[in-house]
N, C-alpha and C positions, 0 to 999 in steps of 0.2 A: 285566788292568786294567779296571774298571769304572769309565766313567765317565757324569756329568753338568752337570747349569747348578750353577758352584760348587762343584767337585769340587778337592780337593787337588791335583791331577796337575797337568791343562792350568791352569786355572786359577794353579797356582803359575808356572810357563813362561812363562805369557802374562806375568803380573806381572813377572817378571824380563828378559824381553825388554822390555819397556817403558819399563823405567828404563835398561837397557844397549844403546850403540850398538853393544857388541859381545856374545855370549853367549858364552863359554867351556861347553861342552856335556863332561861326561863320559861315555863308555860311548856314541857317537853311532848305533854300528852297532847296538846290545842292539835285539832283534825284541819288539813286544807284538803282541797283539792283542786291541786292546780292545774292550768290548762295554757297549752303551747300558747304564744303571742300568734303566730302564723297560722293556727286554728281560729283565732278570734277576728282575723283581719278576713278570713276567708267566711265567716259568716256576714262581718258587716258587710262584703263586697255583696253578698249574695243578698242581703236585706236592700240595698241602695238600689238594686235592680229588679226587688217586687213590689209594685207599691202598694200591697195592702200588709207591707211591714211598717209605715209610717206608723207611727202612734204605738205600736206595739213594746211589750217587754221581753226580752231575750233572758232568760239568767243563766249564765254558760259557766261549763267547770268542762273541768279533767275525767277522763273516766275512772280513776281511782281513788280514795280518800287515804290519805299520809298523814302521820303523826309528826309533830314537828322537831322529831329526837329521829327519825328516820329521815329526812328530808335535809337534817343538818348534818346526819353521818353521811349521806350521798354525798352533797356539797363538798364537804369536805377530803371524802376519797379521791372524789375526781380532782381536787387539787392539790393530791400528795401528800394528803395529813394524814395519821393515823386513825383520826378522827372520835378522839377518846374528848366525850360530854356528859358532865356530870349536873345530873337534872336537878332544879331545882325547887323547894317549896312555892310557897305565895307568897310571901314577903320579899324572900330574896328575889324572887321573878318581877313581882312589880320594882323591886330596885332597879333590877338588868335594864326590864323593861325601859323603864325610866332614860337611863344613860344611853341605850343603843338609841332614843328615840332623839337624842341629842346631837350623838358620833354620825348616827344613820341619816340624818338633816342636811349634811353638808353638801 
């Protein structure tokens, strides 16, 4: 996951913790690890100016791995929620799932 100021991810989180006293979270254990947007630009810039990066694979992360019930409690503190998420099974998660992939499309 790349993220930034204004990124679809945290940014949708933060919003939804905001409006709700409670989150219903699916999928709370799924692991990222995410890594800054201005990390990722700072490698392409540096690959554009070796050229025996052409053809190459980079696979870039974060240096930490985050559970996604920790990453949506950030989100959420940083924008003044209390940030109370109440994890959810596989059924219900694929529902969540399902709707945010709907709400999150616009």
């Amino acid at each position: 996951m790349v993220f930034g100021q204004g990124d679809r991810f945290l940014t949708l989180f933060a919003g939804l913790c905001a409006l709700a006293p409670m989150l219903p979270l699916a999928c709370p254990e799924a692991q990222f690890q995410p890594i800054w947007v201005e990390d990722v630009a700072a490698v392409m810039a540096e690959c554009l100016a070796r050229p025996e990066s052409a053809g190459q694979t980079y696979e870039l992360c974060g240096p930490k791995v985050y559970a996604l019930m920790d990453l949506v409690d950030y989100a959420g503190k940083a924008a003044g929620s209390p940030g109370n998420i109440m994890p959810l099974g596989d059924v219900p998660s694929y529902l969540q799932a399902w709707m945010l992939e709907i709400v999150g499309g616009r």
